[in-house]
N, C-alpha and C positions, 0 to 999 in steps of 0.2 A: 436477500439482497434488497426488497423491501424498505430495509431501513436506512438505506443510503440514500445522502443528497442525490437530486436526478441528475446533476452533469456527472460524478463519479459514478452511477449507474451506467451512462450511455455509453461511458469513455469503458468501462468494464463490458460492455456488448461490443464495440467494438473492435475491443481488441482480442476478445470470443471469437469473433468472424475471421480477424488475421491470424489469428493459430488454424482456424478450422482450416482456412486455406495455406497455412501454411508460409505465410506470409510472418517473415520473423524477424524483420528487420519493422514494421509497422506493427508489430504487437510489443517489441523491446519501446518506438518511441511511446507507444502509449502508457507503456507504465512507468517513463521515465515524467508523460506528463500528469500522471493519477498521483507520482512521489511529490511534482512540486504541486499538487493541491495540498497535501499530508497526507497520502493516504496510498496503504501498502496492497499491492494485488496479491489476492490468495488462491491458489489454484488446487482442485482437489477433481478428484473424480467425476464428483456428481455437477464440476463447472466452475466456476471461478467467482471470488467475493473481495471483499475489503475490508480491510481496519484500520482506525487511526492511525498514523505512526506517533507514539509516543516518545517525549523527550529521552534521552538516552540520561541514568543515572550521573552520569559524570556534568547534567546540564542543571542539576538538582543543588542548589544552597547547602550540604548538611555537614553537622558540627565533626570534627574529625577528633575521635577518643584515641589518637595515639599518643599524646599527650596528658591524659587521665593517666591514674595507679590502678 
């Protein structure tokens, strides 16, 4: 978690602390505002992290071969 900007770091501790408490209506807003920074919350075992959210394929420019032989 290291390698994350520090406001998605803090906003990822915090909303660590609203699950711990159990609080899930302020851990849903927080990852609804870590989504409009771009960035996805990932929850695992060993605590929760982020990743980009990448453009979804369909936001991609590419040539479409259904018209090639």
């Amino acid at each position: 978690m290291t390698d994350l900007p520090s406001d998605v770091r803090d906003l990822l501790e915090e909303r660590s602390a609203a699950r711990a408490d159990r609080d899930w209506a302020r851990a849903d807003e927080l990852r609804a505002r870590l989504r409009d920074l771009g960035w996805e919350p990932q929850d695992t075992a060993s605590g929760s992290t982020a990743r980009p959210i990448l453009p979804a394929a369909t936001d991609l420019e590419l040539p479409s071969l259904l018209d090639e032989p």
